[in-house]
DRENPA-886560 format. One record per residue (C-alpha): residue number from 1; residue in one letter; x negated, y negated, z. Coordinates in pm, 1 decimal. Example, Ala and Ser with C-alpha at 12.3 -4.5 7.8 and 13.67 -1.06 7.14 Angstrom:
2
num, residuo, X, Y, Z
1, A, -1230.0, 450.0, 780.0
2, S, -1367.0, 106.0, 714.0
//
This chain:
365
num, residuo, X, Y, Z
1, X, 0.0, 0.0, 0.0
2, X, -128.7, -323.4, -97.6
3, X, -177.2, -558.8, 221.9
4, X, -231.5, -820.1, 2.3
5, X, 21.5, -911.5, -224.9
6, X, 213.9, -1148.6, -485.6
7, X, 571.4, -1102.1, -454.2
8, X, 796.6, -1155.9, -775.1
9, X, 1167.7, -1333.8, -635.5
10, X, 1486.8, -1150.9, -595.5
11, X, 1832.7, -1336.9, -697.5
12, X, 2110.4, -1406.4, -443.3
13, X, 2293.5, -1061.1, -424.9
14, X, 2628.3, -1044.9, -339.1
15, X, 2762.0, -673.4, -219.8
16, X, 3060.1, -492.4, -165.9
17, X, 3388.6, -399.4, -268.2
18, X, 3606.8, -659.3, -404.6
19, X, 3267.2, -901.7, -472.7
20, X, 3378.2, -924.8, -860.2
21, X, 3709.9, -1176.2, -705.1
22, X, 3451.2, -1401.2, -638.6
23, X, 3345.9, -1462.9, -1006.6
24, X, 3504.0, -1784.7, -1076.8
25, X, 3398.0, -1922.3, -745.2
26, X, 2991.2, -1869.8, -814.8
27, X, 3049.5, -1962.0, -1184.9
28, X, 3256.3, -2264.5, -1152.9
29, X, 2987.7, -2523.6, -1028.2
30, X, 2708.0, -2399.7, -1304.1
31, X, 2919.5, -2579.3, -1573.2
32, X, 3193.6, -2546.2, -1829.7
33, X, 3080.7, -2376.1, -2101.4
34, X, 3007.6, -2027.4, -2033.8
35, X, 2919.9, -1770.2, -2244.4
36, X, 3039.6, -1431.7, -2135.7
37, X, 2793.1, -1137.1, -2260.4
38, X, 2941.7, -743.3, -2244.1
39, X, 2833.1, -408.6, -2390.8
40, X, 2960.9, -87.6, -2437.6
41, X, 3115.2, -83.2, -2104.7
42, X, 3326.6, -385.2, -2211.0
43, X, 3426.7, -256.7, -2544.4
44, X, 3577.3, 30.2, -2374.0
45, X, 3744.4, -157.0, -2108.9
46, X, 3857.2, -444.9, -2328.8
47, X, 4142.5, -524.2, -2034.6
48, X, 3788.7, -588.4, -1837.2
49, X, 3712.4, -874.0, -2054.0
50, X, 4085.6, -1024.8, -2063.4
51, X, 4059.1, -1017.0, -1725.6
52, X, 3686.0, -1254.6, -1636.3
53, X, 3775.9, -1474.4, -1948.8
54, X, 4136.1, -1555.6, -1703.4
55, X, 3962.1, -1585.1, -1390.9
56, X, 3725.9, -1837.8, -1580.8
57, X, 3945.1, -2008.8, -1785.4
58, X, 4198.7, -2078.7, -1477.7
59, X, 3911.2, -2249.5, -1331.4
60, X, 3927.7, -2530.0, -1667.3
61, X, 3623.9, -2361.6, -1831.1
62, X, 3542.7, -2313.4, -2189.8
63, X, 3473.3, -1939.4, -2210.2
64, X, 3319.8, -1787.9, -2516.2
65, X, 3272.3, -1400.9, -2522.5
66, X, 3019.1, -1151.1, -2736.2
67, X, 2903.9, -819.8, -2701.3
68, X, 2512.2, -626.3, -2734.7
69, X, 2588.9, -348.6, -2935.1
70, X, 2213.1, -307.5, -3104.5
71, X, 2061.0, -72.5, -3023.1
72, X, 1738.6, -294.5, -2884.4
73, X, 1778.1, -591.4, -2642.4
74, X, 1588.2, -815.1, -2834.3
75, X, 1810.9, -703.9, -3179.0
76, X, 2144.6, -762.4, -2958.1
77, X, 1986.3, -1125.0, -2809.2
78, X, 1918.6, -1243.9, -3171.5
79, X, 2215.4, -1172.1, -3312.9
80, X, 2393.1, -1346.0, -3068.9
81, X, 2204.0, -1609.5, -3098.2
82, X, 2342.5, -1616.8, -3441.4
83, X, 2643.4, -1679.6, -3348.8
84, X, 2658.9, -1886.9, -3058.9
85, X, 2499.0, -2212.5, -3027.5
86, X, 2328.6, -2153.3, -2713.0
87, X, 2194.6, -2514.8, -2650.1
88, X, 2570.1, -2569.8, -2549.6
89, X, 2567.5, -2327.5, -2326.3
90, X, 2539.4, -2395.3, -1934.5
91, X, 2599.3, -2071.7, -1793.3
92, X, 2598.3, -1697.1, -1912.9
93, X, 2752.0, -1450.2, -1735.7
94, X, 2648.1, -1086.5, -1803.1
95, X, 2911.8, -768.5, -1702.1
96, X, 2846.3, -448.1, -1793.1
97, X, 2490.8, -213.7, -1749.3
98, X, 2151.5, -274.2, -1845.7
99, X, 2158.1, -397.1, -2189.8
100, X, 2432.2, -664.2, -2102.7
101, X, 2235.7, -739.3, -1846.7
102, X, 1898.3, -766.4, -2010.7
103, X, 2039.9, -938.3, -2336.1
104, X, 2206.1, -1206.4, -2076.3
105, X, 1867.5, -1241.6, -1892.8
106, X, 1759.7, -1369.4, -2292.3
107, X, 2029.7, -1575.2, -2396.7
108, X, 2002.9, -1749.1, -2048.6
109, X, 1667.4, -1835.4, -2061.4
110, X, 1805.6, -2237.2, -2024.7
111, X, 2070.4, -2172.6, -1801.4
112, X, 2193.1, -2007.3, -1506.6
113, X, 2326.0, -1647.6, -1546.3
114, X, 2519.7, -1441.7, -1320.2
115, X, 2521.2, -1104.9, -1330.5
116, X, 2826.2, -826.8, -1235.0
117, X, 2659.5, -489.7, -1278.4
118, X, 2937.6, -175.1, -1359.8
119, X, 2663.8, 96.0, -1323.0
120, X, 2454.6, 277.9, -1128.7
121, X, 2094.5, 251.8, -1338.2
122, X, 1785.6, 48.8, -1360.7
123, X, 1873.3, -204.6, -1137.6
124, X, 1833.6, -451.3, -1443.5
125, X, 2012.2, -731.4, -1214.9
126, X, 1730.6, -726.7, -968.7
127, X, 1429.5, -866.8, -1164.7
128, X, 1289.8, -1050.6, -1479.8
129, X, 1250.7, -752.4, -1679.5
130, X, 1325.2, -660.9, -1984.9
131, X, 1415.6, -312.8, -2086.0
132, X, 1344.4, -337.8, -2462.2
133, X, 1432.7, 26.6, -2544.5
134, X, 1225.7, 140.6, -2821.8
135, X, 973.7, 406.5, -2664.0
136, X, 1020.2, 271.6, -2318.9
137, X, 884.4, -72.1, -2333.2
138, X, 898.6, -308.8, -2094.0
139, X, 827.9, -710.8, -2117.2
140, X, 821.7, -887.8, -1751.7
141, X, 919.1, -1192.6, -1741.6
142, X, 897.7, -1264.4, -1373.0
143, X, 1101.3, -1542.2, -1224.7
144, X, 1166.5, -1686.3, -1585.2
145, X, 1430.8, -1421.4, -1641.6
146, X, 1561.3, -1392.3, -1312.9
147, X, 1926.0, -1395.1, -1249.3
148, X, 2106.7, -1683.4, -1074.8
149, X, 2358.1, -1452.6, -875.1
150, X, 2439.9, -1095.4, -861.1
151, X, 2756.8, -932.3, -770.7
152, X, 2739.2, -622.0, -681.1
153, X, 3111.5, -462.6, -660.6
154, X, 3045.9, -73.1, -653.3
155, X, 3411.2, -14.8, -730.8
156, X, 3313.4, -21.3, -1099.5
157, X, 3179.9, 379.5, -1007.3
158, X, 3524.8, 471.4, -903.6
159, X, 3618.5, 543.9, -1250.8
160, X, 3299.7, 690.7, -1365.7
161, X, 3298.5, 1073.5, -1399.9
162, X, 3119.0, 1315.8, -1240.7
163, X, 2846.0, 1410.8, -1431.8
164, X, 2778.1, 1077.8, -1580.9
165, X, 2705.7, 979.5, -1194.5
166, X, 2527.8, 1293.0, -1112.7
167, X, 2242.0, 1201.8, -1468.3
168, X, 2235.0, 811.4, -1331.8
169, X, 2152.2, 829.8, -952.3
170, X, 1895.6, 1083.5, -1081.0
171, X, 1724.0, 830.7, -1239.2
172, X, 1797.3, 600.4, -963.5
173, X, 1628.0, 833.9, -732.2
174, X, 1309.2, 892.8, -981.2
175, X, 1304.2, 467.9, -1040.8
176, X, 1257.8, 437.7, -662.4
177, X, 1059.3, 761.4, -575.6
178, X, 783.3, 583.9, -871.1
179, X, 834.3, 195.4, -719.6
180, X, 726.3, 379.6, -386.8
181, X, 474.1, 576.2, -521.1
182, X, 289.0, 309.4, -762.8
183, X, -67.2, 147.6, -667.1
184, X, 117.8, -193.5, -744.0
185, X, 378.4, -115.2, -385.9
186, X, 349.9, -336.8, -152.0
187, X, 469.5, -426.6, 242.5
188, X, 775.5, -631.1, 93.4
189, X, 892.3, -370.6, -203.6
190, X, 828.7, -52.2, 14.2
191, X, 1087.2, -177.8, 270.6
192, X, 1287.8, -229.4, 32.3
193, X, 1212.4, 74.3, -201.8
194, X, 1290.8, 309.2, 134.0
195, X, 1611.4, 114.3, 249.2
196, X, 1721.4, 284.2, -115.6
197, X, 1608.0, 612.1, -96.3
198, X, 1760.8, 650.2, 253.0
199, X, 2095.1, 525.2, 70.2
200, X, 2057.7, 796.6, -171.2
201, X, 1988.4, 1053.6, 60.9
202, X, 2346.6, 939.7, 234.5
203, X, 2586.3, 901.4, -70.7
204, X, 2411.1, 1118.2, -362.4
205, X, 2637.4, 1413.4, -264.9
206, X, 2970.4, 1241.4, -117.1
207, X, 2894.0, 1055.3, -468.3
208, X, 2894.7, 1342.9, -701.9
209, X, 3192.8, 1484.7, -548.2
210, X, 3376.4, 1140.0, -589.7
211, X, 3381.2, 981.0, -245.0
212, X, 3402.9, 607.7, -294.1
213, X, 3148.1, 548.2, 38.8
214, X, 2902.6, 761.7, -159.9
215, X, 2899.5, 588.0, -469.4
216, X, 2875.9, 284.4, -291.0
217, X, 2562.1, 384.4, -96.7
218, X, 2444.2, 448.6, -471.0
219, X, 2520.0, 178.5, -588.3
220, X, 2326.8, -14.6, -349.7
221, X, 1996.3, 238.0, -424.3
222, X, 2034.9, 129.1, -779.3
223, X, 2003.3, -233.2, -715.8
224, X, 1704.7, -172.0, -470.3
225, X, 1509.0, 40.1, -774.6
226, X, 1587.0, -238.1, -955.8
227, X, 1353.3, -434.6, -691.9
228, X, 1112.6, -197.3, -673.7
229, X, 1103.8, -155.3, -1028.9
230, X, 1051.4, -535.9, -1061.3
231, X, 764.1, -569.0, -836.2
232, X, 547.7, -208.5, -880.7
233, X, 667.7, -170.8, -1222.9
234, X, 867.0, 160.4, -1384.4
235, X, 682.3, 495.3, -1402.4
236, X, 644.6, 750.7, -1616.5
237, X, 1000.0, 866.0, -1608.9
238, X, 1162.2, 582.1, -1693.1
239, X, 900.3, 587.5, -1981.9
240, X, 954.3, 875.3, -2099.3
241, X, 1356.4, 935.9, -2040.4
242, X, 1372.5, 602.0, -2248.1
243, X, 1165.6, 793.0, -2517.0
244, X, 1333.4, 1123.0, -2520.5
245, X, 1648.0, 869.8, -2606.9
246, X, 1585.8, 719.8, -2885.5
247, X, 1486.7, 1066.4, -3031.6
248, X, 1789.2, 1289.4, -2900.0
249, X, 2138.5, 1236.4, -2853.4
250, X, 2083.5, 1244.3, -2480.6
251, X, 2121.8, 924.4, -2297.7
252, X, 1874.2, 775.7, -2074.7
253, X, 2026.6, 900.4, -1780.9
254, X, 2014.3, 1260.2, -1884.3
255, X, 1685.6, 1241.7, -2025.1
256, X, 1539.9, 1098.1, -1690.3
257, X, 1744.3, 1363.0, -1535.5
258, X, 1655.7, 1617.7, -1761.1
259, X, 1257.5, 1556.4, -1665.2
260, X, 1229.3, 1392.8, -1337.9
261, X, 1153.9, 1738.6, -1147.8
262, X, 865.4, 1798.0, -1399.8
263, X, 742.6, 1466.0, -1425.1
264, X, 698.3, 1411.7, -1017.5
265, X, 573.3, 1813.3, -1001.0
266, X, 292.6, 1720.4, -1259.0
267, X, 197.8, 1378.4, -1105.3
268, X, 167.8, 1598.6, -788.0
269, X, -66.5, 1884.3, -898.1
270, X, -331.4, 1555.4, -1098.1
271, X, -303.2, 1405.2, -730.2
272, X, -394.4, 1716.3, -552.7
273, X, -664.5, 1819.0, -768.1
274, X, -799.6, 1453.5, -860.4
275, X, -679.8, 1230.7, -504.7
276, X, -617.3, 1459.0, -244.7
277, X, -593.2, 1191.4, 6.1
278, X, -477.3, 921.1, -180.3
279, X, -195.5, 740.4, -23.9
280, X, 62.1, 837.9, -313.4
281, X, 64.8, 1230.2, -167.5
282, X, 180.3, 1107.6, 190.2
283, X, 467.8, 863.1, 44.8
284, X, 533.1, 1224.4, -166.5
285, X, 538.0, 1404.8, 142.1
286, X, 760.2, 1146.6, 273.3
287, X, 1025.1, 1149.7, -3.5
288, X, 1031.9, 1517.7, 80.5
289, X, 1125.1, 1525.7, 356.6
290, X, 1394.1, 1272.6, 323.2
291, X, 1566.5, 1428.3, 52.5
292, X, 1524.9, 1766.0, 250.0
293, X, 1632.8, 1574.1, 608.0
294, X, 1398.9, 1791.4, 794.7
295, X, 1018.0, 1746.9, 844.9
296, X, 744.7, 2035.7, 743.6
297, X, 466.8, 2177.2, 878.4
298, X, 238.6, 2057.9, 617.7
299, X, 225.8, 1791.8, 327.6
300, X, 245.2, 2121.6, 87.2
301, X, 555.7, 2251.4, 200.0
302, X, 721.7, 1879.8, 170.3
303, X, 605.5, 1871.6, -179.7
304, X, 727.2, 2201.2, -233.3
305, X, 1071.0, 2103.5, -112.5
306, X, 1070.1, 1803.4, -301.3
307, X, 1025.5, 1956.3, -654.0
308, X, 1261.0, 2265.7, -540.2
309, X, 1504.5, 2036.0, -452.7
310, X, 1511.6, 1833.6, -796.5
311, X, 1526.3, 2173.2, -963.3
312, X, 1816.8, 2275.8, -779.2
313, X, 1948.7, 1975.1, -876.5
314, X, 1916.2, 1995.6, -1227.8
315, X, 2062.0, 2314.7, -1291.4
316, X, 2362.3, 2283.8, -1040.5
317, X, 2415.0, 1970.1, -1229.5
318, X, 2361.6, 2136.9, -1563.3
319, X, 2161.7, 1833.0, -1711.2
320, X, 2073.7, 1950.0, -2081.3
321, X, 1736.9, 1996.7, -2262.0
322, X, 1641.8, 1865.7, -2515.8
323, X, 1496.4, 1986.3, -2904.7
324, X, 1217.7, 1771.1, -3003.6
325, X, 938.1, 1899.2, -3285.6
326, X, 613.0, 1932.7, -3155.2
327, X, 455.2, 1713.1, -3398.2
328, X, 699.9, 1457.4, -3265.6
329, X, 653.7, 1484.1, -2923.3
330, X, 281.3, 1415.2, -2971.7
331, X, 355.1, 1102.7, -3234.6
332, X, 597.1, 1002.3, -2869.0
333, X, 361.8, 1084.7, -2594.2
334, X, 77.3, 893.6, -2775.6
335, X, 271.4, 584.2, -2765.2
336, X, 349.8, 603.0, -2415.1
337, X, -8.8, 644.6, -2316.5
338, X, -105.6, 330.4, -2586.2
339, X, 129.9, 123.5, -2393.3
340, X, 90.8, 199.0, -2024.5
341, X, -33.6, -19.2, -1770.6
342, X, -231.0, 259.2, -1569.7
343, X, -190.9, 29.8, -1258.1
344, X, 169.4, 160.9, -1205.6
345, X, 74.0, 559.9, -1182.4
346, X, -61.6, 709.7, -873.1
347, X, -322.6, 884.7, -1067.4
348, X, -410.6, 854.7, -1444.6
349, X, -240.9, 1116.4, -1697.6
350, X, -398.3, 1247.4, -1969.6
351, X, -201.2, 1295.0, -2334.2
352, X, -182.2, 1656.8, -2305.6
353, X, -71.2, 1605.0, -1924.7
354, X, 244.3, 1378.0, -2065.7
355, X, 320.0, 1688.5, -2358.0
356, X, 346.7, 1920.3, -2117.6
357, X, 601.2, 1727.4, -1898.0
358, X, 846.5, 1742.7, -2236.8
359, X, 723.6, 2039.4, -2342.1
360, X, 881.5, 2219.0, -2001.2
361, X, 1218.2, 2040.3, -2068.1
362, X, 1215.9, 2092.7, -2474.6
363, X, 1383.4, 2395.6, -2614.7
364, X, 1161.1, 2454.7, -2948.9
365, X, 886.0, 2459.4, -2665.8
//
């Protein structure tokens, strides 16, 4: 953990059920023009997006509405741009998951923007960061993209189903597990980091099986990964479940899901051969025993748990493989490992060590 530290800003979060009533109120004195930015979420809730333009518009404010469909964040902010004039824009308000989210962190680069997350994912509301989505990449932005406001209302997971909410908090969990893990953690995003994987540990199972306290407690890990994901950056999960994406049908969720037990069991044997004593194999340890509830003996057996337990996981959950060409998978892992900024592993991964982490979760394998 780094005693010494820079520490990237947070925006105002506002949490719990009901939050999203309190749109117009946080909106209202950021100006009258607002520019209301959905995705997929809102195209298939269209009622959703009846409903905010109301709440604004009974307030006297212009609202204008779009949605980012592209595929990349930066394709969905330009052609927005396109078709709003955005110098008469004082506020944008973003609803919906992480590429509304992102795509209103770009189009609000002059203005204010308030945020209502419906999903449990990245945490996108929680930093300056910019999910681009082709192979994974990130651009960080700091405080330059940082949301005004967040609302957090986790009744938006009432409606979600079960297994979409089973592949997402999977990736929640791996997002934090990495923040916690990464060289870059420090005294401020630990604390935080931790305050979301003991929500996980609480509402991850209530969750799947549909209790609304569960999903809340979720919820709440989700924004906190978004944190720690802001300030030690996103590891090779996140990476590579953004990857397996673009090249499957899978979404990111169930890719991350799909590979999370093989990327942390990998990470694990490189640290235990290469940095036995490193600092990243007692937060492992840690994690373990969390998820478990129980301590162990040893740091092996608390690794040992920890991996079991994400396999268990998996296949309860049924979270699909994937078919990915060989030849492929190379071309993809040697992007990744182009691209990274080493500083955010716990130890350094060779290109083979990446192929094998898809190659145990690919079916042509």
């Amino acid at each position: 953990m780094n005693r010494q530290f820079t520490a990237s800003g947070v925006p105002e979060l506002v949490f719990g059920r009901g939050v999203f009533e309190q749109l117009s109120q946080h909106v209202a004195p950021l100006g009258r023009h607002i520019l209301v930015v959905g995705d997929a979420y809102m195209k298939d809730h269209p009622s959703l997006m009846k409903e905010v333009t109301d709440k604004l518009l009974v307030q006297g404010l212009q609202v204008e509405h779009v949605l980012a469909l592209a595929k990349q964040t930066f394709d969905a902010c330009n052609e927005i741009a396109q078709k709003v004039d955005l110098d008469k824009i004082d506020c944008v308000v973003s609803i919906g998951g992480g590429r509304a989210v992102d795509t209103g962190k770009l189009v609000a680069r002059q203005c204010p923007h308030v945020c209502v997350p419906t999903t449990a994912g990245t945490g996108a509301p929680m930093n300056g960061v910019i999910f681009g989505g082709l192979g994974g990449a990130v651009a960080t932005y700091g405080d330059a993209l940082l949301p005004r406001v967040v609302l957090g209302d986790p009744g938006f997971l009432d409606e979600m189903d079960r297994d979409d909410f089973a592949a997402r908090s999977l990736a929640v969990l791996m997002l934090l597990v990495e923040a916690y893990v990464s060289p870059k953690a420090s005294v401020l995003s630990d604390a935080l980091v931790w305050s979301g994987l003991e929500a996980f540990v609480r509402g991850f199972v209530r969750g799947v099986e549909g209790e609304a306290d569960g999903r809340d407690e979720v919820f709440y890990a989700s924004l906190m990964a978004g944190v720690g994901a802001g300030q030690a950056g996103f590891g090779l999960t996140h990476r590579l479940g953004a990857a397996v994406e673009q090249e499957t049908g899978l979404t990111y969720a169930q890719s991350c899901g799909s590979l999370c037990a093989e990327v942390s069991n990998i990470q694990l044997e490189m640290l235990g051969e290469l940095l036995p004593d490193s600092e990243a194999m007692d937060k492992y340890a840690m994690v373990g025993e969390l998820l478990a509830e129980r301590p162990f003996e040893n740091r092996e057996e608390a690794y040992a748990s920890l991996i079991g337990t994400l396999r268990r996981w998996i296949a309860r959950l049924e979270l699909p493989r994937f078919s990915l060409e060989e030849g492929r998978i190379e071309e993809m892992c040697a992007l990744i490992i182009q691209n990274w900024d080493e500083q955010v592993l716990p130890v350094r991964l060779t290109h083979d060590d990446v192929i094998e982490v898809v190659l145990r979760r690919n079916t042509q394998a």
